[in-house]
C-alpha positions in Angstrom: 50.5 12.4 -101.6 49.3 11.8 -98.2 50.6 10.3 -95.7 49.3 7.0 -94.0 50.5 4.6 -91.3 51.0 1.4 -92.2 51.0 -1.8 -90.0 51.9 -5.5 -90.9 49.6 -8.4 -89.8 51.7 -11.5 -90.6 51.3 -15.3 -89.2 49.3 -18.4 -89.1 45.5 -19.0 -88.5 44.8 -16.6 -86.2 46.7 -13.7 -87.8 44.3 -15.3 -90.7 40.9 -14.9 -88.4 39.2 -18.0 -87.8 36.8 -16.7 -85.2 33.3 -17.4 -86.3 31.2 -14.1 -86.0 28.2 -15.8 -84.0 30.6 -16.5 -81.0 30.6 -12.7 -80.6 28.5 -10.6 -78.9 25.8 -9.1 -81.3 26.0 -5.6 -79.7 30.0 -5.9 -81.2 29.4 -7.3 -84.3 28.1 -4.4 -86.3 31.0 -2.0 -85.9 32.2 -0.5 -88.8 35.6 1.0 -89.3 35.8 3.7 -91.5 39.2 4.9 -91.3 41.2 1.8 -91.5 42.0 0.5 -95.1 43.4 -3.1 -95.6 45.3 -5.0 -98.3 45.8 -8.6 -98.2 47.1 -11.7 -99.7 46.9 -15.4 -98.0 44.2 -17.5 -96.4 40.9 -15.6 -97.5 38.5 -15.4 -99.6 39.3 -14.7 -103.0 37.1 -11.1 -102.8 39.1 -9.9 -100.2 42.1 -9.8 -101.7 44.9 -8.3 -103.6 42.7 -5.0 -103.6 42.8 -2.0 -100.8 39.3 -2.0 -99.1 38.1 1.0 -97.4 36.5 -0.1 -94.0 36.6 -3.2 -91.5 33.8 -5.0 -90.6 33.7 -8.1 -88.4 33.2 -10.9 -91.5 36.7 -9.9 -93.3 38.7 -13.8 -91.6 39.4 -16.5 -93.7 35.8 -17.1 -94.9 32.2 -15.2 -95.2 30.7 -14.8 -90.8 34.4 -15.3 -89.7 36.8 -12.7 -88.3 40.0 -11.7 -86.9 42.4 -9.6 -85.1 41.8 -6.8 -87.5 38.4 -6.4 -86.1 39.4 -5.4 -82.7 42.4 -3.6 -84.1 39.9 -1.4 -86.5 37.7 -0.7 -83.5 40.2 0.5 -80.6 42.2 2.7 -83.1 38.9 4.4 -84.5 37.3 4.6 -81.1 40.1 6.8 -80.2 41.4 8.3 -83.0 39.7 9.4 -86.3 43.4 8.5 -87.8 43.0 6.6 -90.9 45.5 3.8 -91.0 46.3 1.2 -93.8 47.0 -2.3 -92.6 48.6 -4.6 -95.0 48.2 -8.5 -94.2 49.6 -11.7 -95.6 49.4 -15.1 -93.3 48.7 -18.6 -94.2 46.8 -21.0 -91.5 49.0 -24.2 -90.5 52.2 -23.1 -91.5 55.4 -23.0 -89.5 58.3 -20.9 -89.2 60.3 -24.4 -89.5 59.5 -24.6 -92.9 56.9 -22.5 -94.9 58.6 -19.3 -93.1 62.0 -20.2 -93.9 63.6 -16.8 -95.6 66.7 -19.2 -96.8 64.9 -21.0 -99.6 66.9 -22.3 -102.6 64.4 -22.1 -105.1 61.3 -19.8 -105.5 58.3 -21.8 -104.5 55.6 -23.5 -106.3 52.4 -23.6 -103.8 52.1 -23.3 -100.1 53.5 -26.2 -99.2 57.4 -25.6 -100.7 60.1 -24.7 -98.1 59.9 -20.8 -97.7 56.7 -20.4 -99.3 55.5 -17.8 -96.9 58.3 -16.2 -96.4 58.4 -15.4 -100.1 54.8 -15.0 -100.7 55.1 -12.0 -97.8 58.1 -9.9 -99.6 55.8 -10.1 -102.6 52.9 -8.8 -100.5 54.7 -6.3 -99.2 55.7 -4.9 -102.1 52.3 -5.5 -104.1 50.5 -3.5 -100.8 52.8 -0.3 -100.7 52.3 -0.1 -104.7 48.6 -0.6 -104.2 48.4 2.1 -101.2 50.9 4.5 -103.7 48.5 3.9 -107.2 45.5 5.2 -104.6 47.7 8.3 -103.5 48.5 7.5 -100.5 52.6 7.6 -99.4 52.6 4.6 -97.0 55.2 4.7 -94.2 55.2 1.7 -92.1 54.8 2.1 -88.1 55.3 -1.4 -87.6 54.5 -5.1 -87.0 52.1 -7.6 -85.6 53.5 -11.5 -85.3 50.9 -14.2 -84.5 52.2 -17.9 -85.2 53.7 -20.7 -83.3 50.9 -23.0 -82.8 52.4 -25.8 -85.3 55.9 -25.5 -84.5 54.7 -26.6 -81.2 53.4 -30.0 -82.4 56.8 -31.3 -82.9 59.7 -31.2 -80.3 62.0 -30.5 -83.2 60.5 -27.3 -84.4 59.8 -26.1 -81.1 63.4 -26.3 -79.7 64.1 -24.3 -82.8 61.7 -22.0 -82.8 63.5 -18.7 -80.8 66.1 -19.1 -83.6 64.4 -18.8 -86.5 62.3 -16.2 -85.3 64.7 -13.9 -84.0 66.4 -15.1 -88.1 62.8 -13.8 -89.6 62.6 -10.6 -88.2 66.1 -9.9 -88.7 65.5 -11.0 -92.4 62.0 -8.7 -92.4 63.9 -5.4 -90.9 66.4 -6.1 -94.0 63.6 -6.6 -96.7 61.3 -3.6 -96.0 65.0 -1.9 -95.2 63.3 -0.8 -91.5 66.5 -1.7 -89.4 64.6 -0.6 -86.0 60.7 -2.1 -87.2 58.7 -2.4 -84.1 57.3 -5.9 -84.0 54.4 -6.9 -81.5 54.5 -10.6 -80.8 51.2 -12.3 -80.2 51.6 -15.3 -77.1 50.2 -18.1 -78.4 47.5 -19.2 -76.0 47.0 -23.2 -77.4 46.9 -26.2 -74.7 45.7 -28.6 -77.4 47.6 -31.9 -76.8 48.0 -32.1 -80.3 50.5 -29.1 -79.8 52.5 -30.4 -76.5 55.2 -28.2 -76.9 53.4 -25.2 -77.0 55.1 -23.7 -73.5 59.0 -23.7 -74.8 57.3 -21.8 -78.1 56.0 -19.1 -75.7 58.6 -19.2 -73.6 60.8 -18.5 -76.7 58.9 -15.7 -77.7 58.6 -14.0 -74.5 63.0 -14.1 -74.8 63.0 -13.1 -78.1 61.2 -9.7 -76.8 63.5 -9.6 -74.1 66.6 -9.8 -76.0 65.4 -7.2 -78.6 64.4 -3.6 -77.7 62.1 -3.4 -81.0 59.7 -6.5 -79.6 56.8 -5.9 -77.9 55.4 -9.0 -76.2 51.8 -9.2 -76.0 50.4 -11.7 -73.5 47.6 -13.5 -73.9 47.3 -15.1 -70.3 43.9 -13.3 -69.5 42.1 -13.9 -73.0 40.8 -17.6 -72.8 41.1 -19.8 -75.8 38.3 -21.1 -77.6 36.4 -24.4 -78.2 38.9 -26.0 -80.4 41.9 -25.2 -78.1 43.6 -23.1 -81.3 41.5 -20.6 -82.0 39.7 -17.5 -80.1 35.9 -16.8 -80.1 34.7 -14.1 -80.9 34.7 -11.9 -77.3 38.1 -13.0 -76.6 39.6 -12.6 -80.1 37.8 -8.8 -80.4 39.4 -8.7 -76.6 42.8 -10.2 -78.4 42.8 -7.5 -81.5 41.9 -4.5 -78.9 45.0 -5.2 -76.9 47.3 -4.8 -80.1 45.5 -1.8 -81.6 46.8 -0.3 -78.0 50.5 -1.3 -78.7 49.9 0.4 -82.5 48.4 3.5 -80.8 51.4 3.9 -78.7 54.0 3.1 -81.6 52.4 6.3 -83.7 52.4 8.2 -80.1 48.3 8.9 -79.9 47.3 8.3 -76.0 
C-alpha cells in the first residue's frame, strides 16, 4: 500500500464552506487540484459525500457554486508540492462545542440536534474515511488537524465562558480516539463581529490560550483576512486567502518548505 498524508477538517460553517463562488475572483476560481483526495461526511451535498473524490475544485462547500477552506488548502499544497494528500472532513454549520460537540454523551444520538451529535458523528467519520482511503490502497497516516468553530458558542455568555474548557476536553478526547497522543491541531480564529455573537472576543481569546498552553496547537490568526457581508462567513478572496494560510501550517507539519 502506499502511503498518504492525511489531514482532518472538523468544525462549524466555515470548516463546512459557505463562501459563494462568485465572490471570488474568476482568475481563482478555475484551479483544479489534482493531487489532493477528500472524504466527507456533514453539511453537504449529498453527492459529495461518504465517497473519496480525486481532485478539488472551488464548488465542493455546503451546496453547488459554494466553497471552502479546502479550496485554498488544495491550491497552496499543489502549487508547491506535487504530494498527493487525502483530507478527510466532517463539520456541521451552527453547532457548538457546548452541546452538539460534547464527547460525554449518555446516549448515542438520533439527528443533529442531540447532545454530542457531532462529536459522535466525527469518530464514525473518522473511522468510515481511513477504511475508505484503505479499500482504494492507500495506508493513510494522519499528519494532523484543522479546527474552525466557535462562532455560536459566542452567542451566549454561558457557552462562551466555557468554551477554552471544552475545547482543550475535545482535543484531548480526539488525540485518545484516533489514538494520536501528540496530533497537531491548527486552530482557526474566528473572525465574527456580528452582534448576534457578542461574545465572540473571550471565544478567541480562549483559543489563542488554548494554543498557548499546548505545544501541539497551532494558532492561526485571522486578523488580516476581513470577514464577509454577513459578518459570519468569508468571501471568496479572503476565504481562498483563509485556506492558503492553513495549507502553509500543513506544509510545515509534513516538513516540505
Amino acid at each position: 500500500m502506499e502511503d498518504l498524508d492525511i489531514f482532518i477538517i472538523a468544525g462549524q460553517s466555515n470548516a463546512v464552506g459557505c463562501t459563494n463562488v462568485d465572490t471570488l475572483d474568476k482568475k481563482h476560481r478555475f484551479y483544479y487540484a489534482p493531487h489532493v483526495y477528500l472524504y466527507e461526511e456533514g453539511n453537504f451535498a449529498y453527492y459529495y459525500t461518504n465517497r473519496i473524490i480525486k481532485g478539488i475544485t472551488c464548488n465542493m462547500g455546503c451546496y453547488d457554486m459554494q466553497m471552502g477552506i479546502e479550496y485554498g488548502i488544495s491550491y497552496r499544497i499543489n502549487g508547491k508540492t506535487n504530494k498527493t494528500i487525502g483530507l478527510i472532513r466532517y463539520a456541521y454549520g451552527g453547532t457548538t462545542l457546548f452541546h452538539h460537540w460534547k464527547p460525554d454523551y449518555k446516549k448515542v444520538p438520533d439527528n443533529i440536534e442531540d447532545y454530542g451529535s457531532c462529536y459522535f458523528n466525527f469518530c464514525k467519520t473518522m473511522e468510515n474515511g481511513l477504511k475508505a482511503y484503505r479499500n482504494a490502497g492507500f495506508n493513510p497516516i494522519i499528519r494532523g488537524m484543522v479546527w474552525m468553530q466557535g462562532e455560536t458558542d459566542a452567542v451566549i455568555e454561558e457557552r462562551a465562558i466555557a468554551y477554552k474548557n471544552n475545547l482543550e476536553h475535545i482535543f484531548s478526547c480526539f488525540r485518545k480516539e484516533l489514538n494520536i497522543p501528540d496530533l497537531k491541531i491548527i486552530v482557526g480564529e474566528i473572525a465574527t463581529r456580528s452582534p448576534l455573537s457578542p461574545f465572540s472576543d473571550i471565544v478567541r481569546e480562549s483559543q489563542k490560550q488554548v494554543c498557548e498552553k499546548d505545544k501541539n496547537c497551532v494558532f492561526l490568526s485571522t486578523k488580516n483576512i476581513k470577514i464577509g457581508h454577513d459578518s459570519y462567513h468569508f468571501d471568496g478572496n479572503e476565504d481562498f486567502k483563509l485556506g492558503k494560510k492553513f495549507g502553509d501550517e500543513m506544509l510545515r507539519l509534513i516538513d516540505v518548505n
